[in-house]
N, C-alpha and C positions, 0 to 999 in steps of 0.2 A: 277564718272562713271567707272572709271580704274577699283574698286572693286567688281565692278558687271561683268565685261569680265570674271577675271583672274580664280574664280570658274568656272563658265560656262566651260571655257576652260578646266579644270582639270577633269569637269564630261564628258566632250566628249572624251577627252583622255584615262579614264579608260572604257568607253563603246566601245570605238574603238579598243584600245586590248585586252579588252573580244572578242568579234567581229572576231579577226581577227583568235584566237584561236581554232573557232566554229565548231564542228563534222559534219559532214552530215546528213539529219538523215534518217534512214532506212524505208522502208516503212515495216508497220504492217501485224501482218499473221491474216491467217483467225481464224474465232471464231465465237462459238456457245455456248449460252448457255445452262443449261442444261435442257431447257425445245425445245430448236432445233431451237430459233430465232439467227439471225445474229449481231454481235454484232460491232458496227459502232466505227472508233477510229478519235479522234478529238485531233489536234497538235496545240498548243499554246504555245509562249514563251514573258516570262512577263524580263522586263529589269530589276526587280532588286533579277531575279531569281539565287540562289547561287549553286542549282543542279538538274538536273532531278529526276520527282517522275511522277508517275503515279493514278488515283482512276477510280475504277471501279462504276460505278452507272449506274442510268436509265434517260435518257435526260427529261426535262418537258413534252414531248408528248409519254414518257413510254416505248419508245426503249432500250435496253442496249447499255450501250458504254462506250468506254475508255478514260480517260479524259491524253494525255500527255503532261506534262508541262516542256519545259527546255531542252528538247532531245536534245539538241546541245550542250549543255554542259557535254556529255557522249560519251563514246565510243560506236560502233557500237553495241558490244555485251551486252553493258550493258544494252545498249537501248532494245534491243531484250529479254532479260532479266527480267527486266520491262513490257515490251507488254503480254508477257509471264504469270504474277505475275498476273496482271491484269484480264488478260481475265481466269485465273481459277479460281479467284473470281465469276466470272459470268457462269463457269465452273459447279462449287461446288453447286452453290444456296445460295453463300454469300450476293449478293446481292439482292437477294428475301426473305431474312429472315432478322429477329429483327436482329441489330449491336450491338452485346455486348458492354459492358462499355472498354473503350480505356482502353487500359495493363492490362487488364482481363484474366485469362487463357485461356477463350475461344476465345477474340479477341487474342493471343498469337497463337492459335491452328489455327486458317485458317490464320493466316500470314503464319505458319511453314505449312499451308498445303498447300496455293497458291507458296511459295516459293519451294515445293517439284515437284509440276506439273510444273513448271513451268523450273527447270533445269532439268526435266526427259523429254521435250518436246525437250529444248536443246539440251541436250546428241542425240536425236536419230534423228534431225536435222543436227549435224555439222557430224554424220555418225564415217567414221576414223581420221577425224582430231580434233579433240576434243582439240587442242590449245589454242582457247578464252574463255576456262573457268578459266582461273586463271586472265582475262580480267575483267572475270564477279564480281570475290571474290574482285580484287582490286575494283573497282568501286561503287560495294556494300558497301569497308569499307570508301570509300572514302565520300560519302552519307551520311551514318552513323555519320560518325564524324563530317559533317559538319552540320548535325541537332542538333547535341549535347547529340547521346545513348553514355550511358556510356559503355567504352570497352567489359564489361564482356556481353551485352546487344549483339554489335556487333560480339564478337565468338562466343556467342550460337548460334544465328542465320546462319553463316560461315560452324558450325558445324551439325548443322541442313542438310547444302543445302549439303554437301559433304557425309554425310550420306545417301542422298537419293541418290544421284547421283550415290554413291558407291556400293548401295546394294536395292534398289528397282527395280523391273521391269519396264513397261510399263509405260505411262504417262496415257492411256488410262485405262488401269489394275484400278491403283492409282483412277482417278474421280471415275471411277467406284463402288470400291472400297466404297469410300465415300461416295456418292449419296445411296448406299447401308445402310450404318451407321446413316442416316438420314434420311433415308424413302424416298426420293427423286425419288425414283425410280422405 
């Protein structure tokens, strides 16, 4: 019987100081997709979750919503970050259209373009204090590597979001922008 305790004990102890590590997690901003419905955010955390991610879809009864998983395991901004990622998926009219083949150019192109709206929402969010963006880069590589992209996967991406940040207008401009490029509008 001894050898049945002493595991046990070992799995509660690593879930205890996960636990005890755990972020707060931030409540979600508003969101519209781009057809002008409200888009609902649903917070789950699974215990043998290894980082926060996020999926945009439409719930079984056809609402859009954000699906977050793990947000305790992130920093505030990264969380926001994520929220962010998401809802310009449902933004964009990502989630209304066919899902290209995963690592696709085109599934590549609305990562790098939810990832665009989504730090140009930031930036005009945190105003003059724009500090938690190098919150947001760490946390991104942090994620990253813990799924297993390879490096060069992760600074394009890096590079990606610091290009927009750096030299894009509007968050609003940006959907627009795109919903334009896809007839959406």
């Amino acid at each position: 019987m001894r050898w049945l305790r002493e595991p046990l004990l070992a799995v509660l102890v690593v879930v205890g100081s996960h636990e005890a590590f755990a972020e707060a997690i931030v409540d979600p901003p508003s969101c519209q997709n781009n057809r002008g419905e409200v888009v609902s955010f649903k917070t789950r955390s699974l215990a043998q979750g290894r980082f926060a991610a996020g999926m945009a879809n439409r719930a079984p009864d056809g609402t859009p919503r954000v699906l977050r998983m793990n947000y305790q395991l992130a920093s505030a901004a990264f969380q926001m970050f994520i929220d962010r990622h998401e809802c310009a998926h449902h933004q964009t009219g990502d989630v209304d259209r066919p899902h290209p083949p995963m690592n696709s150019p085109e599934h590549l192109m609305n990562e790098s373009i939810a990832d665009c709206v989504a730090i140009l929402r930031l930036r005009e969010e945190w105003g003059d204090d724009q500090s938690a963006y190098d919150e947001v880069i760490s946390g991104l590589e942090e994620a990253m590597t813990a799924v297993g992209f390879p490096e060069v996967s992760t600074a394009s991406r890096v590079q990606n979001i610091a290009n927009c940040y750096a030299n894009y207008g509007s968050s609003e401009s940006f959907i627009q922008g795109v919903l334009d490029q896809r007839g959406l509008r």
